[in-house]
C-alpha positions in Angstrom: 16.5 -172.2 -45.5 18.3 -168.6 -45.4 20.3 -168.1 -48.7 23.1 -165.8 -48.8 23.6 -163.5 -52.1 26.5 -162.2 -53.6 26.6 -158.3 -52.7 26.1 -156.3 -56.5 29.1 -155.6 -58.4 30.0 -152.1 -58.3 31.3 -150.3 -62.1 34.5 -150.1 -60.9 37.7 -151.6 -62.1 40.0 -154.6 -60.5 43.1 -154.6 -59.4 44.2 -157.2 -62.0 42.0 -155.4 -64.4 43.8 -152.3 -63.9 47.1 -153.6 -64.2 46.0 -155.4 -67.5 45.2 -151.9 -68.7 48.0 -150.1 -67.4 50.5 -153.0 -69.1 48.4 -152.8 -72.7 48.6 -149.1 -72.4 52.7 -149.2 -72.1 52.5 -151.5 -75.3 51.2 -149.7 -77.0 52.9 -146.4 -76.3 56.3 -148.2 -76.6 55.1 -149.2 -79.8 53.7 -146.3 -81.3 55.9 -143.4 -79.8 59.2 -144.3 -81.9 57.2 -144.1 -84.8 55.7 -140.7 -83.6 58.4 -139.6 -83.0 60.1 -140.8 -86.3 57.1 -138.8 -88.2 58.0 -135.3 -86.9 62.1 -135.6 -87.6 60.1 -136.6 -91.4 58.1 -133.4 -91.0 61.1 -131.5 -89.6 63.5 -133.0 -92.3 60.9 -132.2 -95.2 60.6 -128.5 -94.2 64.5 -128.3 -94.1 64.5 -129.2 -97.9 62.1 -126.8 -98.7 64.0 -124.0 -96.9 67.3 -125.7 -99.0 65.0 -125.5 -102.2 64.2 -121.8 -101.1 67.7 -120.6 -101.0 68.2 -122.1 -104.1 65.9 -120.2 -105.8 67.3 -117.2 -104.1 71.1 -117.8 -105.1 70.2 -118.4 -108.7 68.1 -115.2 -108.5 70.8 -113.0 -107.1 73.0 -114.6 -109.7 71.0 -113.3 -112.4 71.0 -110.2 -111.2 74.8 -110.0 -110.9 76.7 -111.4 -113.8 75.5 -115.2 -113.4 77.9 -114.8 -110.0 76.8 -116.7 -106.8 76.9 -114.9 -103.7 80.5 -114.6 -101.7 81.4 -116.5 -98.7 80.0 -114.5 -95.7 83.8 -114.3 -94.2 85.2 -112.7 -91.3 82.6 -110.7 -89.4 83.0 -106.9 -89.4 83.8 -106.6 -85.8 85.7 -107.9 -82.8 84.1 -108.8 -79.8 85.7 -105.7 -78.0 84.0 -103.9 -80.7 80.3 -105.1 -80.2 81.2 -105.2 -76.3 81.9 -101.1 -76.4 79.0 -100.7 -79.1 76.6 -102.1 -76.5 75.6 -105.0 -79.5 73.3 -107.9 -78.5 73.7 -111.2 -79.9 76.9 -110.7 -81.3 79.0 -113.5 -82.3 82.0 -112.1 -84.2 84.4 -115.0 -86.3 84.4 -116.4 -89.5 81.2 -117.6 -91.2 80.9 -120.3 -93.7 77.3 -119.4 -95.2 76.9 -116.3 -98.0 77.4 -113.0 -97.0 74.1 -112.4 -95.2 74.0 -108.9 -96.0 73.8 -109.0 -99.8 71.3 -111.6 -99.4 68.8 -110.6 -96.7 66.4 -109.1 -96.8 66.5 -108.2 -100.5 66.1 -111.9 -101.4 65.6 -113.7 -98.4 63.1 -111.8 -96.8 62.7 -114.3 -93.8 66.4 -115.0 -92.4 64.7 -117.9 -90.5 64.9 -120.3 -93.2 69.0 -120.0 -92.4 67.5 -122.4 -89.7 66.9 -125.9 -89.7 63.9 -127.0 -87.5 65.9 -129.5 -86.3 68.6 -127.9 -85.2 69.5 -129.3 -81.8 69.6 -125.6 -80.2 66.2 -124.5 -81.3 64.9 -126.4 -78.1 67.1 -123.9 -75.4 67.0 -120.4 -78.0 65.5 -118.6 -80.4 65.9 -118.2 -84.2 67.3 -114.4 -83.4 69.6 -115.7 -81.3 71.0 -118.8 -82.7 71.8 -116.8 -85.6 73.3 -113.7 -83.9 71.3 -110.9 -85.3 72.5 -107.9 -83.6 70.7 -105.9 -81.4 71.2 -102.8 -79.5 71.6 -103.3 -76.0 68.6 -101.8 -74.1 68.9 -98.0 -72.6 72.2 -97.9 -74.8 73.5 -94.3 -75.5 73.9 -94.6 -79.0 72.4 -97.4 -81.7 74.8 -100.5 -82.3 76.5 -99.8 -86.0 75.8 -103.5 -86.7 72.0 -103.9 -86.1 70.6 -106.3 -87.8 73.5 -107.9 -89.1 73.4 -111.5 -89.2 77.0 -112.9 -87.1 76.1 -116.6 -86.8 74.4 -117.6 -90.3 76.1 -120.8 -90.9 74.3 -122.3 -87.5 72.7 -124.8 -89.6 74.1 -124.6 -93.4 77.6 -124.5 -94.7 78.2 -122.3 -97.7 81.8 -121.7 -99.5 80.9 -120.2 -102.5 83.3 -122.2 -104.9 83.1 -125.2 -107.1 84.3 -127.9 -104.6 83.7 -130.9 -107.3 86.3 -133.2 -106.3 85.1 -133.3 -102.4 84.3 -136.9 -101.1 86.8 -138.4 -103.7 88.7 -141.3 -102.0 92.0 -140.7 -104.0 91.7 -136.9 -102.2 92.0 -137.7 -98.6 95.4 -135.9 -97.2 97.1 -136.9 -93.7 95.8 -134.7 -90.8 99.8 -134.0 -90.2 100.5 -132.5 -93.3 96.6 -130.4 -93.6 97.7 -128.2 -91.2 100.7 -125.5 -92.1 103.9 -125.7 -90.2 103.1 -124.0 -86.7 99.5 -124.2 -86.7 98.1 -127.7 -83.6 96.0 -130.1 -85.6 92.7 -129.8 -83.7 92.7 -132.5 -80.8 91.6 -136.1 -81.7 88.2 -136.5 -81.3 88.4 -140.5 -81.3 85.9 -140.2 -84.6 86.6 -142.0 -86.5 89.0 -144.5 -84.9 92.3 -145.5 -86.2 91.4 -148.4 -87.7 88.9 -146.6 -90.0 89.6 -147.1 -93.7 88.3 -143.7 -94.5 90.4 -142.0 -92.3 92.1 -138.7 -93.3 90.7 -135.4 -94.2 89.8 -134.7 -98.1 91.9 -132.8 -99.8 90.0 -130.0 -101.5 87.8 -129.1 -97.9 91.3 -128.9 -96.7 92.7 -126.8 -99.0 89.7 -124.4 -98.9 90.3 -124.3 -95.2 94.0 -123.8 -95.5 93.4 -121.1 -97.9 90.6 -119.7 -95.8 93.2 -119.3 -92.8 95.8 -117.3 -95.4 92.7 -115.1 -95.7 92.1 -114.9 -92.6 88.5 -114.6 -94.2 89.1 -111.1 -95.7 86.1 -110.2 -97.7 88.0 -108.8 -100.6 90.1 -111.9 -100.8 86.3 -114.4 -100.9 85.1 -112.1 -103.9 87.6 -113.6 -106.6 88.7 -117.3 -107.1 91.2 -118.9 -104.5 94.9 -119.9 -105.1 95.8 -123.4 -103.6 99.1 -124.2 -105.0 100.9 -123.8 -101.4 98.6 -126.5 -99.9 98.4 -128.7 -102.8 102.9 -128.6 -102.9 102.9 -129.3 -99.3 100.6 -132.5 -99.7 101.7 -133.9 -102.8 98.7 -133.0 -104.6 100.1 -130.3 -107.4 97.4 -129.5 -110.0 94.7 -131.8 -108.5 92.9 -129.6 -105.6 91.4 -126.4 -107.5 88.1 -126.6 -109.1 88.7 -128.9 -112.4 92.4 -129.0 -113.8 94.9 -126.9 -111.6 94.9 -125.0 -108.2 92.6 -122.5 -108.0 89.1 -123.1 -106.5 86.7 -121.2 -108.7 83.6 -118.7 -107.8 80.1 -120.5 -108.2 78.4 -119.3 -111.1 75.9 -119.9 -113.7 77.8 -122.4 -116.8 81.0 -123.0 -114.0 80.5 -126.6 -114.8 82.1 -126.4 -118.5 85.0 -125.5 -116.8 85.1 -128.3 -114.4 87.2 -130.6 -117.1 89.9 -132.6 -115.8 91.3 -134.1 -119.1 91.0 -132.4 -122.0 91.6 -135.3 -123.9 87.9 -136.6 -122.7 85.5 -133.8 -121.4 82.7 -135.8 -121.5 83.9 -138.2 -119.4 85.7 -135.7 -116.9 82.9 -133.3 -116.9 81.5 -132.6 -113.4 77.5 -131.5 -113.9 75.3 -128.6 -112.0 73.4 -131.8 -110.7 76.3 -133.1 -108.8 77.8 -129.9 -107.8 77.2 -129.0 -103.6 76.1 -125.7 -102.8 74.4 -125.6 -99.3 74.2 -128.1 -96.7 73.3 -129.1 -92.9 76.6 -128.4 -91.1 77.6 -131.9 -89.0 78.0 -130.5 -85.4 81.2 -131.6 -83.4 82.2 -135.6 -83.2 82.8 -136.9 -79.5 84.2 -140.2 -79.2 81.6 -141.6 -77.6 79.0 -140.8 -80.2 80.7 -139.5 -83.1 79.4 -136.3 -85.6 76.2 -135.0 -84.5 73.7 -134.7 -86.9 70.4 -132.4 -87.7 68.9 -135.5 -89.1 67.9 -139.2 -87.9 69.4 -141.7 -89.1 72.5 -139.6 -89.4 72.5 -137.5 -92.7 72.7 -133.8 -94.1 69.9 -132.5 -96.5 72.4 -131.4 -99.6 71.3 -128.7 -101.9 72.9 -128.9 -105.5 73.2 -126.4 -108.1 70.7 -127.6 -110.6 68.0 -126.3 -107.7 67.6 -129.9 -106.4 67.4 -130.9 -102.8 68.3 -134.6 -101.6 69.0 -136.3 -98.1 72.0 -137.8 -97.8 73.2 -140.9 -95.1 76.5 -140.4 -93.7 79.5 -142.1 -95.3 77.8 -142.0 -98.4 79.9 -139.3 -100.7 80.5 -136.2 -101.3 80.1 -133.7 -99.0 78.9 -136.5 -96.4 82.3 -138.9 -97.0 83.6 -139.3 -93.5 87.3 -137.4 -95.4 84.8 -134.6 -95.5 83.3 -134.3 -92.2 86.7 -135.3 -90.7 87.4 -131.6 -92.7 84.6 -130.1 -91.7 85.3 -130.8 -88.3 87.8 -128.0 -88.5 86.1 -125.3 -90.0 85.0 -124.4 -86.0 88.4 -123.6 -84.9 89.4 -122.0 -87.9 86.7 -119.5 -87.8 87.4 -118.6 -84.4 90.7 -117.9 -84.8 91.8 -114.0 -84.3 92.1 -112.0 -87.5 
């Protein structure tokens, strides 16, 4: 009798073993990736609080060293286009900046201006740090040096800075109609369908508004961003007299070291209308432009700004939440783009 054997089974895989594989293998990778992915924005979000944290320590030093003053709001560049155009200047981005005045700050006490960045800045994946931030170059085989080298033109691509005790931002009895925040003869930016009509926050807040308004007046003039600013014309034309400066009255005030015993809003009970150093803004992530299909853009998953604070701390905050991160404030801070763009 002639028996037949099975030919030896080679090492190899089968078909329906391979696909097993190949299916466990997408599991797992669907499974693990979001929460790879969700580690490095953590990373990413972590070192932006320590570069926060490090300008804080920087601003308070500086302060020291002049008076217990902050550092000025950066304000209108130095330059026109035409000017860094006929300079042969690289990198130049000429307009209004909302971050300190670079060059009192770096390098003396920033000595790496990279920490203006945020890692997760949304354009650090198409430039570099150099560029993103506009620092100025000389054009190659130019005639003569550019007169700006090395001057920082874009420092607010990741962090807003004003300068002044904004300590009634966020406020829901501050919002002000977007037809009456901008002066007679100025557009209202075009609707950017964020956030809708039906939104109970909707509005801009008053005292962001204001600072802008007063910014415009400016026309960011760095003389004018050295002293306190006057917003009694913006404060009439809303309805808010006496309510939009920094504590009682109209005039936004300078950060500085003790600014917060002036932020008293009834004297009849300091204690109680006392705004602290802890809850006082400084420097934040700037929320990039809203589109109605996916509203503000943030640095940050879920949707937040870091938020550095006067007192030196650093905290992450969610969208919507207060402050400087109430939707009145980004709906604000929305225009600060257009504003600095405007010609002098």
């Amino acid at each position: 009798m002639i028996t037949h054997s099975a030919p030896p089974r080679g090492n190899g895989f089968t078909l329906l073993e391979l696909l097993v594989t190949v299916t466990i293998i997408s599991v797992l990778a669907a499974i693990l990736l979001p929460a790879l992915s969700r580690a490095r924005e953590a990373g990413r979000r972590a070192t932006c609080q320590a570069n926060l944290m490090g300008i804080g320590v920087a601003l308070r030093i500086y302060a020291d060293e002049h008076g217990g003053l902050f550092p000025p709001m950066h304000g209108r560049d130095p330059f026109t286009a035409a000017d860094a155009q006929s300079a042969a200047c690289v990198n130049a981005q000429p307009d209004i900046d909302f971050i300190f005045r670079t060059s009192a700050m770096v390098p003396e006490y920033l000595t790496d201006p990279a920490v203006l960045l945020c890692p997760s800045h949304p354009g650090l994946r198409d430039a570099d740090a150099e560029e993103l931030l506009g620092i100025i170059e000389t054009a190659p085989n130019a005639a003569e040096p550019c007169p700006w080298e090395g001057l920082i033109s874009n420092g607010d691509a990741s962090y807003l800075y004003f300068g002044y005790a904004l300590d009634k931002v966020g406020r829901g009895s501050m919002r002000v109609d977007d037809r009456l925040a901008e002066p007679p003869g100025v557009p209202a930016p075009g609707a950017t369908g964020w956030p809708g009509p039906s939104d109970a926050d909707n509005g801009v807040d008053g005292q962001l508004a204001a600072l802008i308004d007063a910014l415009r007046a400016t026309e960011g003039d760095h003389a004018a961003l050295d002293g306190p600013l006057d917003v009694s014309a913006f404060a009439e034309r809303v309805g808010m007299s006496g309510r939009l400066g920094s504590g009682a009255g109209d005039t936004l005030l300078r950060l500085r070291e003790g600014v917060d015993r002036l932020l008293i809003e009834d004297m009849d009970r300091p204690d109680l209308s006392r705004v602290s150093e802890a809850s006082l803004p400084v420097c934040w992530d700037a929320v990039f432009g809203a589109t109605p299909e996916h509203g503000p853009a943030f640095a940050h998953l879920p949707g937040g700004s870091n938020v550095l604070f006067m007192d030196g701390h650093v905290r992450f905050m969610r969208m919507g939440e207060s402050g400087v991160l109430s939707v009145p404030a980004v709906q604000a801070a929305q225009r600060l783009r257009a504003v600095a763009s405007e010609s002098p």
